[in-house]
N, C-alpha and C positions, 0 to 999 in steps of 0.2 A: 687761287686754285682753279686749275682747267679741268672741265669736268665732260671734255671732248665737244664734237664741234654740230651735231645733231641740234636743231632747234625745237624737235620735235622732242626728243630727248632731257635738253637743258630745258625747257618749260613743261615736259610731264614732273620733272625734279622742283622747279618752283611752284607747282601747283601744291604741293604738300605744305607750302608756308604762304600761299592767296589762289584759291581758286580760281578766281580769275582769268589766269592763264591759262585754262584747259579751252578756253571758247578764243583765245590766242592764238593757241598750238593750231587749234582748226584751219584757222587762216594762213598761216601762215606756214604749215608743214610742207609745202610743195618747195620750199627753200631747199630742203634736204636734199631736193633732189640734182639743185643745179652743185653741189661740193665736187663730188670726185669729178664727175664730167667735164667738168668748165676747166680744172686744172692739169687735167691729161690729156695730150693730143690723141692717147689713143683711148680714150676713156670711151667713147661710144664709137658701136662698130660700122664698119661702114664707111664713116665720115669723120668732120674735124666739128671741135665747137664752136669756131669761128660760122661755120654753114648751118649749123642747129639754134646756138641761141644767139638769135638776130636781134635786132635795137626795141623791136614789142616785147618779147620773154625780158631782155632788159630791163627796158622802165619798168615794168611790171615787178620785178624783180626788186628792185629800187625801191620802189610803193611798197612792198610786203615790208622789207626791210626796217622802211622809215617809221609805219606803222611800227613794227615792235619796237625799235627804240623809244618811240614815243609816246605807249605805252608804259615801257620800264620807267623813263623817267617820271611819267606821273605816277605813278604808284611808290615810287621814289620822293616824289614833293618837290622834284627839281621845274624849273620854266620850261617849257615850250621851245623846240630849235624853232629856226626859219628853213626852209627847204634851200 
């Protein structure tokens, strides 16, 4: 079940079965913001997202990301990825 695509959202919703994830959400809630922008070329005005989110918001981007999955999986009991 898709319970929409907000990580700030989908982890206020897993915080009600591991707290845990409200000090998650913290970190990682600026993800939110790269959704509609990054897949609209007219999603920010002005300009394109190709000129906005350059290879540092990227990786950086990246890093949030990896962090929660790898999170979830321990909280999960699953191994550790490799980057």
């Amino acid at each position: 079940m898709v319970t929409g695509h907000s990580v700030t959202a989908l982890t206020t919703w897993a915080e009600e079965y591991d707290s845990g994830f409200a000090a998650l959400r913290d970190e990682i809630a600026i993800l939110d913001g790269y959704y509609i922008p990054t897949h609209y070329p007219n999603g920010i005005p002005d300009s394109i997202p190709a000129k906005v989110y350059t290879g540092k918001p990227a990786q950086e981007a990246v890093a949030l990301a990896r962090k929660a999955i790898e999170f979830i999986r321990q909280r999960l009991g699953l191994q550790a990825t490799t980057p």
